[in-house]
C-alpha positions as CSV (number, residue, x, y, z in Angstrom):
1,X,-3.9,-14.9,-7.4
2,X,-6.3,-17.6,-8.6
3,X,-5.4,-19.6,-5.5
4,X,-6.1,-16.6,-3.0
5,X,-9.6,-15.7,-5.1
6,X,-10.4,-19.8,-4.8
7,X,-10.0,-19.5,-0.9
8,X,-12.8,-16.3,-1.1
9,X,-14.5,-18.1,-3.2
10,X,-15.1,-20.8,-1.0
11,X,-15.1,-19.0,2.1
12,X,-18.1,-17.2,0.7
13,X,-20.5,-20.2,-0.4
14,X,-20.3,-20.9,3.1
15,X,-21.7,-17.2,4.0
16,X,-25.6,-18.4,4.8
17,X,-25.0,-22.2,5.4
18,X,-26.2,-23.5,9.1
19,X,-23.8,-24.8,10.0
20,X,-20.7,-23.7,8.7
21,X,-18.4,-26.2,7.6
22,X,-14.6,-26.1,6.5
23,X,-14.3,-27.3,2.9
24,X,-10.8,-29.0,2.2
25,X,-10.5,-26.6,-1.4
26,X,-9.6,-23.7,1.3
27,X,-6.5,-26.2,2.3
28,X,-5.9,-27.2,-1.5
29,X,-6.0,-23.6,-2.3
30,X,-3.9,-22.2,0.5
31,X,-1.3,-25.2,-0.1
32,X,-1.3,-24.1,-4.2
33,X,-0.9,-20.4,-3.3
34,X,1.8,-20.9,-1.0
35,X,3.9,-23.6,-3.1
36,X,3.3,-21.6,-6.6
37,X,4.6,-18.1,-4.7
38,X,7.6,-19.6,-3.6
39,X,8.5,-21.4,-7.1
40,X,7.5,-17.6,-8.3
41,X,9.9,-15.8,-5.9
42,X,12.7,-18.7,-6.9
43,X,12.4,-18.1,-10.5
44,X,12.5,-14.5,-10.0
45,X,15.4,-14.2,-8.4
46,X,17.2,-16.2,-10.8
47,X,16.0,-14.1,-13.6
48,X,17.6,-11.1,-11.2
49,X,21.5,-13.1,-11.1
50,X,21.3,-13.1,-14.8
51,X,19.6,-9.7,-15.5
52,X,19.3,-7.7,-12.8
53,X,17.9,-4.8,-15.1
54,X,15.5,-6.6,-16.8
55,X,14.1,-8.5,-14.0
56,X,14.0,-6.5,-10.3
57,X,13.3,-7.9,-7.6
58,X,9.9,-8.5,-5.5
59,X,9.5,-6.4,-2.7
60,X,10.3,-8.8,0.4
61,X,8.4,-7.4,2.8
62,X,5.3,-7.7,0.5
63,X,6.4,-11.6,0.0
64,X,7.0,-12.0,3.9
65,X,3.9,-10.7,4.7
66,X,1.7,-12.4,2.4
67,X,3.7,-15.9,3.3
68,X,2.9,-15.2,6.3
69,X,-1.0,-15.1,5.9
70,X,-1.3,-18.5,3.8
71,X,0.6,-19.8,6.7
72,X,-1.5,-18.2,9.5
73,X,-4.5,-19.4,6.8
74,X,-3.6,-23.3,6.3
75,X,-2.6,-23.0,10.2
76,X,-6.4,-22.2,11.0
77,X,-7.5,-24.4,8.7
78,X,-6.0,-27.5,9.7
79,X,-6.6,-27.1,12.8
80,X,-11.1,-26.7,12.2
81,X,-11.0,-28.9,9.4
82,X,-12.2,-32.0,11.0
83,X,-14.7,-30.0,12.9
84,X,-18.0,-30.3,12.6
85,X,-18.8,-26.7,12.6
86,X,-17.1,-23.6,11.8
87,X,-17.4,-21.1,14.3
88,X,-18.7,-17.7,12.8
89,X,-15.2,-16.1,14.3
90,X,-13.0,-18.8,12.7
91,X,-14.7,-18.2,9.1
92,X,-14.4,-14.1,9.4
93,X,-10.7,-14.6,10.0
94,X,-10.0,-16.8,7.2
95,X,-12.1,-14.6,5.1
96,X,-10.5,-11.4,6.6
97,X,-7.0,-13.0,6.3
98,X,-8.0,-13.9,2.9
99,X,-9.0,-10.4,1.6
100,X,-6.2,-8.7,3.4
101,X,-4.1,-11.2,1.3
102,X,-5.8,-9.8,-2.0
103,X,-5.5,-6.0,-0.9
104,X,-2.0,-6.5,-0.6
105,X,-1.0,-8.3,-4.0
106,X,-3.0,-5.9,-5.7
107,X,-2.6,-2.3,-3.5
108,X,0.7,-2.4,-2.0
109,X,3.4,-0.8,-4.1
């Protein structure tokens, strides 16, 4: 979660800069989220083969889907982060993407 609140975080010290410009700690953050929730997921799910009823396991349609938004995110941001300017569009998706990413870990059940 730290990782995902870092990418708002710097998402949104870019909200009245002109012009907009992709800072690599989105990438850094993105590339932490997505490596620490897959060591997550592994270590879960060998705590589940040797407890199943101590440890259940994470919903994986929850995982899928929020995988699949710090990919779409460090997608995006590889590809604008040599540019010299962010387009307005390019930085609501990442920040879209980003709290969408947030109001799933913490809402979805």
């Amino acid at each position: 979660m730290l990782s995902i609140f870092g990418i708002l975080l710097l998402l949104l010290l870019q909200w009245n800069k002109n012009p907009r410009k992709l800072n690599p700690g989105v990438l850094h953050s993105a590339l932490t989220a997505l490596v620490v929730g897959i060591a997550l997921v592994g270590v879960r799910h060998s705590l589940h083969a040797t407890n199943a009823t101590e440890w259940p396991l994470f919903d994986n349609t929850k995982i899928a889907v929020k995988l699949g938004i710090v990919l779409i995110i460090l997608v995006i941001g590889y590809r604008n982060l040599k540019k010299p300017v962010l387009e307005k569009k390019i930085w609501l998706t990442l920040l879209g993407l980003t709290l969408s990413n947030i109001f799933i870990a913490t809402l979805w059940h």
